[in-house]
C-alpha positions as CSV (number, residue, x, y, z in Angstrom):
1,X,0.0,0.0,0.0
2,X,1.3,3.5,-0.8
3,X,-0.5,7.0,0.4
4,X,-0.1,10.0,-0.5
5,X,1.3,12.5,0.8
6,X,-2.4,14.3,1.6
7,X,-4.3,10.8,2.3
8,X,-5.1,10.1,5.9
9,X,-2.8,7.6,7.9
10,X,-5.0,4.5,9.0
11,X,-4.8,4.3,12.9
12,X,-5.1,1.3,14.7
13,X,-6.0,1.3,19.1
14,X,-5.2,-2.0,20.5
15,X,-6.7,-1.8,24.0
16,X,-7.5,-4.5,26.7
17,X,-6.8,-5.2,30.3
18,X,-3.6,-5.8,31.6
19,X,-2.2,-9.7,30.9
20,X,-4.5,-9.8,28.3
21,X,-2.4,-10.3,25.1
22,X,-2.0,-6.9,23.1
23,X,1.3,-7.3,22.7
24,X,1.0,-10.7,21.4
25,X,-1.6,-9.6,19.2
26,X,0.2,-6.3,17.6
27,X,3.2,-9.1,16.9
28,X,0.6,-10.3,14.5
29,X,0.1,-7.1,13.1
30,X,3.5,-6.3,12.4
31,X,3.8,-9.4,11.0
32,X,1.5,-9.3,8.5
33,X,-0.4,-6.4,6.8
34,X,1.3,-2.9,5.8
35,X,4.2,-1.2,6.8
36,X,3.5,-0.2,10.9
37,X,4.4,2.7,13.3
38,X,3.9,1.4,16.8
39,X,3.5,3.8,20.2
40,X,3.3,2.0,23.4
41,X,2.0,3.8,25.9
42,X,2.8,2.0,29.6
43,X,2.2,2.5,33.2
44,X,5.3,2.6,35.2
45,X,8.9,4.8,34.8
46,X,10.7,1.8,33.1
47,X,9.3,0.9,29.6
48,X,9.3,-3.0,28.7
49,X,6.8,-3.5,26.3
50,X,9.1,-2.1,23.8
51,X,11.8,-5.3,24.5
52,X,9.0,-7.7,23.6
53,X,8.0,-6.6,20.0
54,X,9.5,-9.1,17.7
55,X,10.5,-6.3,14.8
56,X,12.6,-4.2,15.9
57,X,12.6,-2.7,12.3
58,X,9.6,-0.2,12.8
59,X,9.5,3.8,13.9
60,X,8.5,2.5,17.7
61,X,7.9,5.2,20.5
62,X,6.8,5.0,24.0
63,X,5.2,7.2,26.2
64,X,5.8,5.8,30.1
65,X,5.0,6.9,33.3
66,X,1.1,7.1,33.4
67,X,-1.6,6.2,31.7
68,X,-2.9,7.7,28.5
69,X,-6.1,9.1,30.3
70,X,-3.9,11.1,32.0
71,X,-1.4,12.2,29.2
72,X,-3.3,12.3,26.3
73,X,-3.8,15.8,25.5
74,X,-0.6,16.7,26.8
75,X,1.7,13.8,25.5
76,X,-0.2,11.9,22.6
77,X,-1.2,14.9,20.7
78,X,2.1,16.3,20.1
79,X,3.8,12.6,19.5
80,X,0.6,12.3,16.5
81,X,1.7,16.2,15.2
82,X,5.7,14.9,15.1
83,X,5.2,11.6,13.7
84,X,3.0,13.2,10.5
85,X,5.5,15.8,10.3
86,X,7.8,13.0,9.9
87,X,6.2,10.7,8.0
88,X,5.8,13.5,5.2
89,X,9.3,14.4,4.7
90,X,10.6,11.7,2.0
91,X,13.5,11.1,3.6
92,X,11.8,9.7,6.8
93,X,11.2,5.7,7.6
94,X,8.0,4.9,5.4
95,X,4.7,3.5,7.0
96,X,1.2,3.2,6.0
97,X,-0.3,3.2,9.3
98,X,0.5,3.4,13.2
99,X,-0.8,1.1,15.9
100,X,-1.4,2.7,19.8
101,X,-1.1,-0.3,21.7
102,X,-2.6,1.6,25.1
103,X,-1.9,0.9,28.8
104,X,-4.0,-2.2,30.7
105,X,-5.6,0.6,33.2
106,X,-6.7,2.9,30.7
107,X,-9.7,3.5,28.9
108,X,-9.0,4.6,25.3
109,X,-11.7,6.9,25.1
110,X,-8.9,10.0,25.4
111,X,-6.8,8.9,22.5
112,X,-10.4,8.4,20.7
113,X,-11.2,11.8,21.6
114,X,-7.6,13.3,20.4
115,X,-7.9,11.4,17.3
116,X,-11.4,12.4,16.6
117,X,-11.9,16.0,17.8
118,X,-8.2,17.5,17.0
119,X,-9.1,19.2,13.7
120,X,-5.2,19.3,12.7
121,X,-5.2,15.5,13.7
122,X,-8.5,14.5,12.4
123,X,-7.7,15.4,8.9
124,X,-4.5,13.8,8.4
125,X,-5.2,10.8,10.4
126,X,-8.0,8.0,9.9
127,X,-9.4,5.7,13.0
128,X,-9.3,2.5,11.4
129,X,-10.5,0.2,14.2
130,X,-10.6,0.0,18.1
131,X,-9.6,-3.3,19.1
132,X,-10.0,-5.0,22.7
133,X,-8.2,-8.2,23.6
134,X,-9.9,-9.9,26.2
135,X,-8.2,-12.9,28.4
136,X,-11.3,-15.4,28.8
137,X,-9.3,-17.0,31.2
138,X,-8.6,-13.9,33.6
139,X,-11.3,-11.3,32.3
140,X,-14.1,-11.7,35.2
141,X,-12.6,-10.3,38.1
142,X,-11.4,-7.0,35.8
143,X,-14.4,-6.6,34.1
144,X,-16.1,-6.6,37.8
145,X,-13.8,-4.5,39.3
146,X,-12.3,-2.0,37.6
147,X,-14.4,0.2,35.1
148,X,-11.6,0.7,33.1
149,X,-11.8,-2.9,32.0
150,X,-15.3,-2.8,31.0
151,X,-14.5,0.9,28.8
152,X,-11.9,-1.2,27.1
153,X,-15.0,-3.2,25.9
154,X,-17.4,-0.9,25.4
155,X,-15.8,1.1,23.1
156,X,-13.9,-1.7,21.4
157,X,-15.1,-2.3,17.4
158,X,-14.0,-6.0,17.7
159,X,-12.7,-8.0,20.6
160,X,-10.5,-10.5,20.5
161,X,-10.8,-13.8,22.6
162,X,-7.2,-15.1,24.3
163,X,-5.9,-17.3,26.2
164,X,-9.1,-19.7,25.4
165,X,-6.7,-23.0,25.7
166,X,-6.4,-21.8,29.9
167,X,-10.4,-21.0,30.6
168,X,-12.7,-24.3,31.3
169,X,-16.2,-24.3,30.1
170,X,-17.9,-22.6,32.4
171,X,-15.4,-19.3,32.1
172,X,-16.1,-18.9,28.5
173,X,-19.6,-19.1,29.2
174,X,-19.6,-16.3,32.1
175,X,-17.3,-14.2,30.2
176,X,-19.9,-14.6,27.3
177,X,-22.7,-13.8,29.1
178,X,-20.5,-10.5,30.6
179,X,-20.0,-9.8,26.9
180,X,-23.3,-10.0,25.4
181,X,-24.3,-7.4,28.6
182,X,-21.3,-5.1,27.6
183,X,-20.9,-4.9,24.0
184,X,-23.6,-7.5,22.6
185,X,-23.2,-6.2,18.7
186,X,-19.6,-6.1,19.2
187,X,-17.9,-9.0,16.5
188,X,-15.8,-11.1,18.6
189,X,-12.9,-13.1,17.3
190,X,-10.8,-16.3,19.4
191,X,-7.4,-16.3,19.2
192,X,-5.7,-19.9,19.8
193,X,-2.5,-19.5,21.5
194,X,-1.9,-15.8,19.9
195,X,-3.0,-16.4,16.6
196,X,-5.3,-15.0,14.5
197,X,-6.1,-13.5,11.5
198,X,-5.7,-9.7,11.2
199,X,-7.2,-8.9,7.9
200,X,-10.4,-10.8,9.3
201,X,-10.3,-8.9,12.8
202,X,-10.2,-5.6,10.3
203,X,-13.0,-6.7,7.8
204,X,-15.3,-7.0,10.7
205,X,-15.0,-3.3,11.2
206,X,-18.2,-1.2,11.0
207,X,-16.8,2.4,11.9
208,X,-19.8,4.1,10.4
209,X,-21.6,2.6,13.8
210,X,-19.0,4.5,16.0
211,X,-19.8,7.1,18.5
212,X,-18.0,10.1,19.3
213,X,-16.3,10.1,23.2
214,X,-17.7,12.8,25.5
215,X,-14.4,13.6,26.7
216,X,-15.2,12.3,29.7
217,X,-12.3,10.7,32.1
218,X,-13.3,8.2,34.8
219,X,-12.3,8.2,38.4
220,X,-9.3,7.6,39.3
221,X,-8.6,3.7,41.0
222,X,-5.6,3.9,42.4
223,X,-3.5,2.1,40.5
224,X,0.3,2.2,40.9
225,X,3.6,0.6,39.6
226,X,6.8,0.2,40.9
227,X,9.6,-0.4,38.9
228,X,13.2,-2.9,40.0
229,X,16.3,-2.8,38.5
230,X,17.8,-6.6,39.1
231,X,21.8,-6.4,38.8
232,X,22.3,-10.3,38.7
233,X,21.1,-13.1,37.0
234,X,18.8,-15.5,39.2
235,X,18.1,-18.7,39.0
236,X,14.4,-19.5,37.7
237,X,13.2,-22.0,40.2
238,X,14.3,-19.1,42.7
239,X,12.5,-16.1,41.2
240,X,9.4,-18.1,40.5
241,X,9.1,-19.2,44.1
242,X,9.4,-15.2,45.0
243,X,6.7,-13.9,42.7
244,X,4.2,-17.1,43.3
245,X,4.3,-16.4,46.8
246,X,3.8,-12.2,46.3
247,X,1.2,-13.1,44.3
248,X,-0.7,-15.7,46.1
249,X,-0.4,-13.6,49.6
250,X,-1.2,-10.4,47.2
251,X,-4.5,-12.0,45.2
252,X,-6.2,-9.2,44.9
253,X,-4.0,-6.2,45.1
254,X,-1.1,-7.6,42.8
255,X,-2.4,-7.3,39.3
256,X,0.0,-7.6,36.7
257,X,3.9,-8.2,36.7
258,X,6.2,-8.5,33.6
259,X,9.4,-8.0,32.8
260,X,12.3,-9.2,30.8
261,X,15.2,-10.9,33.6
262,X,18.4,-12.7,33.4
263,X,18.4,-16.1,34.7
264,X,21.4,-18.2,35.7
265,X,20.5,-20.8,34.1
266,X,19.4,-19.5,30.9
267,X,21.7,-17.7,28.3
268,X,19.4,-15.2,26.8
269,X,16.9,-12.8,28.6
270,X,13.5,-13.8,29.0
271,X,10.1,-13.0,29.6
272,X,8.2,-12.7,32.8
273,X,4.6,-12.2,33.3
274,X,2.3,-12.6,35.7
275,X,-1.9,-11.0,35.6
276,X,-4.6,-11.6,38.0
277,X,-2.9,-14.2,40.1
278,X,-1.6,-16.3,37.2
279,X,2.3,-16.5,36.5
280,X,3.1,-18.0,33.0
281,X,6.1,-19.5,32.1
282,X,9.3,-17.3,30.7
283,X,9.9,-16.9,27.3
284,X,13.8,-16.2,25.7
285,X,13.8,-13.2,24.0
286,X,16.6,-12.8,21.2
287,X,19.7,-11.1,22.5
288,X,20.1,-7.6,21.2
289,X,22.8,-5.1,20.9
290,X,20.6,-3.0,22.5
291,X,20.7,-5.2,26.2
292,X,22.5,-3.5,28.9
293,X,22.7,-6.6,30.7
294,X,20.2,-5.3,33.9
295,X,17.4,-7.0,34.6
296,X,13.8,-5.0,34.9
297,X,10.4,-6.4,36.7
298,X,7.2,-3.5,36.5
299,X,4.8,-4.3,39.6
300,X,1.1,-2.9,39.1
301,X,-1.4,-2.8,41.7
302,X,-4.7,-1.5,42.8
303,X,-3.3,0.2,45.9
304,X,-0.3,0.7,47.8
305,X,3.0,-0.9,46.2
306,X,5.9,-0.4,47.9
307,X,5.7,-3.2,50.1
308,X,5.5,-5.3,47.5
309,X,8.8,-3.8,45.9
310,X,10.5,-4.3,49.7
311,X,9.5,-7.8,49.7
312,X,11.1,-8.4,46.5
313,X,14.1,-7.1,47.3
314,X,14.4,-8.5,50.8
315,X,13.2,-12.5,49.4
316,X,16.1,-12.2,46.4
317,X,18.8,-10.8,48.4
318,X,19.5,-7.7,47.3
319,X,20.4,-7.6,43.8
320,X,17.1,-5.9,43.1
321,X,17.4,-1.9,42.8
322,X,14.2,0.7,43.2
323,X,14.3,2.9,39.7
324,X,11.0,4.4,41.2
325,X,7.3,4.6,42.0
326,X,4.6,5.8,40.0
327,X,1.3,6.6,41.2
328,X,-2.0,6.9,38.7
């Protein structure tokens, strides 16, 4: 696909609850489909989700340290204005379309409302599609708690079912039923183990049915992060025991850990995750030129945080260093 250099850029908003696949979903999008601009938008100081995006070969950007309710109009805006800018100078990186993959505790009605109302924006950019990923297996608890969960549906065009191969029956039948009250007209597409088909997730798209946002932004829920340097490798069995315990003693407060470590035991730097009580196993990452050799973990939870941190750091002896604590 080629535009020109007056045609709208097609925008993509890939939005869902924390744990709940986006990343693994916009992999599929870069990995087929047109030439992609990615901005990440993440809650905490230290960005991650950048390390786990397979191309590294794209214009990527993050915006860290809040959510994009809160730094929308002061932070997304001007990153849209730049990236335009950019895009129409010849000499630039060529694209055909950008992706905002947007923070687990945010609903994307602000970037809907930047992309829609901005008049400079709104005539050089074009909202392709809003779409929600939603883990079956880890969606009712969210969806009951946190309102920012069920905006994430609302105002999704298409949702996208993951993790299916982890929920029994009778979780894909509550999470339908919690659906079909949220966003009943709402085409819904399963994902098995990360894939599925992006052209089809797009064709499903019926934008003229969209509503405009009211610029409205919801209360705020207390969520913070807290963010660890680890200097030294540590051995899997070890770290696992650590974070199964924090999140078993911290159910309900605890929801969302990732990070990319280095074990002893493993030559390349992996993945860790951990949403809603469930740690999944790591996953290697390629090693990069780009790796410092540091360690990161991101802690999010609905409520205080720094205890959390402090029992990391005591529990692994040490080698685990406070970069900082963000509040939402």
């Amino acid at each position: 696909m080629s535009l020109s250099p007056k045609t709208p850029l097609p925008v993509i908003v890939l939005t869902g609850f924390l744990g709940s696949g986006k990343t693994t979903l916009l992999n599929r999008l870069l990995d087929q489909g047109p030439r992609t601009a990615v901005l990440i938008n993440e809650f905490g100081s230290t960005p991650v989700d950048q390390a786990l995006i397979e191309r590294q070969d794209i214009p990527l950007m993050t915006l860290s340290g809040g959510c994009l309710c809160c730094q929308v109009r002061g932070a997304l805006a001007p990153v849209l204005r730049n990236l335009r800018l950019a895009w129409e100078n010849p000499n630039s990186p060529r694209f055909d379309r950008i992706v905002i993959e947007a923070s687990g505790v945010a609903s994307p009605e602000p970037i809907l409302d930047t992309l829609l109302r901005d008049r400079w924006l709104a005539s050089r950019y074009h909202l392709q599609a809003v779409i929600a990923t939603v883990s079956v297996s880890a969606a009712e608890e969210p969806l009951d708690r946190f309102p920012e969960a069920r905006a994430q549906v609302a105002w999704a065009d298409v949702l996208v079912l993951t993790h299916t191969d982890q929920a029994n029956t009778e979780e894909m039948v509550r999470v339908a039923v919690r659906l079909d009250e949220l966003a009943p007209a709402t085409p819904r597409f399963v994902a098995v183990r990360g894939a599925v088909d992006p052209e089809s997730v797009l064709a499903a798209v019926a934008p003229d049915n969209r509503r405009l946002p009211q610029g409205q932004e919801l209360p705020d829920h207390g969520f913070r992060s807290v963010s660890l340097y680890l200097s030294a490798p540590l051995p899997w069995p070890r770290l696992q025991t650590v974070l199964d315990d924090l999140l078993t003693r911290h159910r309900s407060r605890l929801v969302r850990v990732k990070g990319v470590v280095r074990l002893s035991d493993r030559a390349k730097p992996v993945i860790v995750q951990a949403a809603m009580g469930r740690l999944y196993p790591p996953v290697a990452l390629p090693a990069r030129a780009s790796d410092d050799g540091l360690g990161r973990l991101v802690f999010i939870a609905a409520g205080a945080v720094h205890e959390l941190a402090e029992e990391l750091m005591a529990a692994i002896g040490g080698i685990a260093v406070p970069d900082s604590i963000r509040l939402h």
